[in-house]
N, C-alpha and C positions, 0 to 999 in steps of 0.2 A: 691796864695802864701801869706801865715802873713806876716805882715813888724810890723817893730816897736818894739823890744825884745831889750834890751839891755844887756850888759856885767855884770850890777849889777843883771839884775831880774835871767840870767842864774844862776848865782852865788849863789844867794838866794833860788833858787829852787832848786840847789844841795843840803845846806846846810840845809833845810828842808827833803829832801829825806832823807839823812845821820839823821838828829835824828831821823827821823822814822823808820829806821832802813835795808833803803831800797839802793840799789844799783844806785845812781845814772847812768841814760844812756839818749840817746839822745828821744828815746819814752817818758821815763816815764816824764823829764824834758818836753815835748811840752806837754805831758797830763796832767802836774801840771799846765801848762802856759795857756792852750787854745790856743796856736798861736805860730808863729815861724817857721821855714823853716829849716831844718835837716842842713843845710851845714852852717849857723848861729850858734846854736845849738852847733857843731861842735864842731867851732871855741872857740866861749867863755864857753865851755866845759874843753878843753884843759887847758885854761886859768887858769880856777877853780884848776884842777890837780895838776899844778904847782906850784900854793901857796897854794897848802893845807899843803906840808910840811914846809914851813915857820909859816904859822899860827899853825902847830899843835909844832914846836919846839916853840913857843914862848909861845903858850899854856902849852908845857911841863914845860919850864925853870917859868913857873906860878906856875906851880903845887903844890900845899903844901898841904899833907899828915901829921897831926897834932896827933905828940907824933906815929910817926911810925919813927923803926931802921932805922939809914942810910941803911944798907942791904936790907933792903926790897924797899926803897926808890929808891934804885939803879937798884935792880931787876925789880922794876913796871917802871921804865923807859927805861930799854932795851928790856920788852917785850911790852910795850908801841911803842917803834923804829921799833922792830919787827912787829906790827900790823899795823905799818904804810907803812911799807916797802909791805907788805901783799897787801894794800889798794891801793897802789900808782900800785903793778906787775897787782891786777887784774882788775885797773881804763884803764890803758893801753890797756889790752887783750882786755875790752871791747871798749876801744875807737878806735883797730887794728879793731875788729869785724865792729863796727861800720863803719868804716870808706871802709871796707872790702864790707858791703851792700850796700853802697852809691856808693863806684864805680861798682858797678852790678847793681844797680842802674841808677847808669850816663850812663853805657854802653848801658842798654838796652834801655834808652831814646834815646840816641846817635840813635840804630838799628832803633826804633820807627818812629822817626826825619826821618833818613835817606828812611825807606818803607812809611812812612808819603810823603815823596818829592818825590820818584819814583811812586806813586798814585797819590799827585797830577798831578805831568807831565803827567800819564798817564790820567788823567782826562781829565787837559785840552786839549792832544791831541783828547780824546774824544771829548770836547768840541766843539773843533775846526773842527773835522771830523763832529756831527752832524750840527753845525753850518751851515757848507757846504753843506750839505745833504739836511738841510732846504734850502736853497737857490735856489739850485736845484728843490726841490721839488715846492717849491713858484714860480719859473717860470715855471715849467711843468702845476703847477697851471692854472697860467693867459694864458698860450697858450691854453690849456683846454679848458676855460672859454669862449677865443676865438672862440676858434674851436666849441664847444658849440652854443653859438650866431650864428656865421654862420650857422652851421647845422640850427639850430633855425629858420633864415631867409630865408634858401633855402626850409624847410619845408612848411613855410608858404608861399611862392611864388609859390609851388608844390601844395599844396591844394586851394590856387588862381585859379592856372592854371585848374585843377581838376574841382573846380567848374564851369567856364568858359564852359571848354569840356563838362559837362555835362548838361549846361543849353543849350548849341547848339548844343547838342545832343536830349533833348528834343524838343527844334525847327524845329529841322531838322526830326525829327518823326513825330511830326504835320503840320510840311509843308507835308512831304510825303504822310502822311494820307490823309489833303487834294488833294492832288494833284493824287492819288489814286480814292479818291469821284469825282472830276473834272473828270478823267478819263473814268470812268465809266458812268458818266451823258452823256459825249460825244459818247461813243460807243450807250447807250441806243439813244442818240437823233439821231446819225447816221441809227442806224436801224429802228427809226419812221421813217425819212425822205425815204428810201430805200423805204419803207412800203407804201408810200404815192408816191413815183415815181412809184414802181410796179401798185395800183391802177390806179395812171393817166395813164400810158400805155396802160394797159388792159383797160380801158375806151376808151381811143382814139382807140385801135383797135375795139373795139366793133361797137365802133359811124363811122366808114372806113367800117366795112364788114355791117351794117346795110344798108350805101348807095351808095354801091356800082353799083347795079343794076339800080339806079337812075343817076349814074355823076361817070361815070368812071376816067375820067377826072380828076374832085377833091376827086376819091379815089386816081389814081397815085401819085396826091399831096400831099394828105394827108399820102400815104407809104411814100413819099419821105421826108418828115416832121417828120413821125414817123423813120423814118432812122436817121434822122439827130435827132432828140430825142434820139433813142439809143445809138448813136455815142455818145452824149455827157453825155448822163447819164452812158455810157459804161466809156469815161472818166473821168468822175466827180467819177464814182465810184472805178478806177485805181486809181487813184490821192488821193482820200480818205482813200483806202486801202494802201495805198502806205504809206500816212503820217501816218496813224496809226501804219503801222509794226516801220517805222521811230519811232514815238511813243511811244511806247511797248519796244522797242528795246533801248531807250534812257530812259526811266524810270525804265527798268530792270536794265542797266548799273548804273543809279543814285541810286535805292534802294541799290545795292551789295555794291555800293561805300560806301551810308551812312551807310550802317551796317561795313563795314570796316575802313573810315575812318571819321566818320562821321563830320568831320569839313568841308566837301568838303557840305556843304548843300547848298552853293549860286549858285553850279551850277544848283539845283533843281528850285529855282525860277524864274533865267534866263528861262531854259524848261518851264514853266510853264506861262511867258508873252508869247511866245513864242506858246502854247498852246492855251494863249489866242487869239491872233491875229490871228493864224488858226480856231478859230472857229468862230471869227466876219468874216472872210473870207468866212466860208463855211455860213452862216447863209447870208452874200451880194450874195454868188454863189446861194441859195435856193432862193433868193426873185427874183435875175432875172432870173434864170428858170420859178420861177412861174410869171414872170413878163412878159416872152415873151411866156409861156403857154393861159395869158391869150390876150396878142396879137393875136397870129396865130387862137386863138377860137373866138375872133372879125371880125378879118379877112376874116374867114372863113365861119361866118353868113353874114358877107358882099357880099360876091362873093355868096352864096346862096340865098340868098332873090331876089334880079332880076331872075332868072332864076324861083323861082317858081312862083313868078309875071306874067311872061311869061307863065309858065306851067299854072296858075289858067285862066289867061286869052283866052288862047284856048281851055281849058276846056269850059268858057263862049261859045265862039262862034259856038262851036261842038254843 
C-alpha cells in the first residue's frame, strides 16, 4: 500500500488533469502520482470537488473580458455557472462510480478475508491432523526399528545356533565314520581270531587221534581238554556274538539317531569307549586262551616224555 500523498499533491494532480483536459478520477490521479491508496485518493478527491466551486466563483468574480458588452459578460458567466454545474453533476457520478468499485472492492476483500480465514483454519486443522499422523507415524517408526533389532538379534542367535548344529553334525559324522572303521576292524579282527581258534582245534584233534593208539589215557584227556576248549571257545564265541549284535544294534540305533537328531552324538562316543574296553577285554580273553593253550601243551609234553623214557628204555632191554 503507498503511504505518503497528501491533500495538496491530490489537489494538484486534479488541477493538472483539468488543464489537460482530462476528467479527473481516482485511477488517473494515482497514475499521475505514482503512489496512493484509492480510499486516500478518495477522500482528498472529494475535497478538491468542493472548492472547486469556490475557487472557480472567485475566479469568475476575476474574470475580465476587455471592451466586451455587459450582455455578453453576463452570458459567458451563466454559461460559465452552467459548465460548472455540468463539472461539479458529472465530478459526482464519477466519484458515486468510484466510490460504487471500492465498495465491491471492499466487499470482495471482505469474501477473500473471510475464504482466506476458512482455509487457513482449514490448513491448520490440516496441520494439526498431519502433525498427529507424524507422531504416529514416528512411534510406529521407533517400534519398527525395535522390532527390527530384535528380529536382527534373534536372526543372528538362529544362525549362531545353526552354525553350532552344523559343526556337531559334522562331528558327529566323523565320529560315526570312525566308529564304523573301528567297527569293522573289530569284526575283521574277530574273524582272524575265530580263524586261528578253528586251526588250533583242528590241530589239537589232529595231534589226539595221531596218539591215540599210543596213550589212550592222555587221548581221554586230551577229549576232555578239547571239550573244555570247545566249551569255552563255544562261549567266548556266544558272548562275542552276543556283544556284537549288542553292537550292531546300538550303532544302528546311534546312526538313525545321528541322522535324525544329530546333536545326540555323545552318545556315540560313550559306545564307543565302551567298544573300546570290549575289545581290550577280548584281546586280555585272546592272550589267556593262548596263555593256557600254551600251558595244557607244556603240560602235556611233560606227562609224555616219562612215559617214552620208559618206552625207549625197554625197547633197550628187548
Amino acid at each position: 500500500m503507498a503511504r505518503g500523498i497528501t491533500e495538496k499533491d491530490v489537489h494538484t494532480a486534479a488541477d493538472a488533469l483539468v488543464a489537460e483536459g482530462e476528467r479527473p478520477t481516482v485511477e488517473r490521479i494515482r497514475a499521475y502520482l505514482g503512489t496512493g491508496s484509492p480510499n486516500t485518493v478518495v477522500r482528498w478527491l472529494e475535497t478538491w470537488w468542493k472548492s472547486l466551486g469556490e475557487r472557480l466563483q472567485a475566479h469568475e468574480s476575476r474574470l475580465d473580458l476587455p471592451e466586451a458588452p455587459e450582455a455578453v459578460t453576463a452570458l459567458a458567466g451563466k454559461w460559465w455557472g452552467m459548465a460548472l454545474e455540468l463539472a461539479k453533476s458529472a465530478a459526482h457520478d464519477d466519484i458515486a462510480s468510484e466510490r460504487g468499485s471500492i465498495e465491491a472492492a471492499r466487499l470482495k476483500l471482505h469474501r477473500d478475508r473471510e475464504e482466506f480465514n476458512e482455509e487457513t483454519a482449514a490448513l491448520r486443522q490440516r496441520e494439526a491432523t498431519a502433525l498427529q499422523a507424524r507422531d504416529v507415524a514416528l512411534a510406529r517408526t521407533d517400534e519398527l526399528e525395535r522390532l527390527v533389532r530384535r528380529l536382527e538379534g534373534q536372526v543372528d542367535e538362529l544362525t549362531a545356533l545353526r552354525d553350532a548344529v552344523e559343526s556337531r553334525v559334522v562331528t558327529s559324522e566323523d565320529r560315526s565314520k570312525e566308529l564304523e572303521r573301528q567297527i569293522q576292524a573289530l569284526q575283521e579282527h574277530t574273524a582272524s581270531d575265530r580263524d586261528i581258534f578253528a586251526r588250533h582245534i583242528k590241530a589239537t584233534e589232529d595231534r589226539a587221534h595221531a596218539e591215540v593208539d599210543r596213550a589212550r589215557q592222555e587221548s581221554h584227556e586230551l577229549k576232555q581238554q578239547l571239550a573244555m576248549l570247545r566249551q569255552e571257545r563255544a562261549a567266548e564265541n556266544a558272548v562275542s556274538r552276543s556283544r556284537m549284535d549288542e553292537i550292531r544294534h546300538e550303532t544302528t540305533e546311534a546312526l538313525r539317531e545321528a541322522a535324525v537328531e544329530r546333536a545326540k552324538a555323545d552318545i556315540l562316543e560313550s559306545q564307543l569307549m565302551q567298544l573300546r574296553d570290549l575289545l581290550a577285554a577280548l584281546d586280555s580273553a585272546r592272550e589267556q586262551v593262548r596263555t593256557k593253550a600254551k600251558s595244557r601243551t607244556a603240560a602235556k609234553r611233560n606227562v609224555q616224555a616219562p612215559k617214552r623214557k620208559k618206552q625207549q628204555a625197554s625197547a633197550r632191554k628187548s
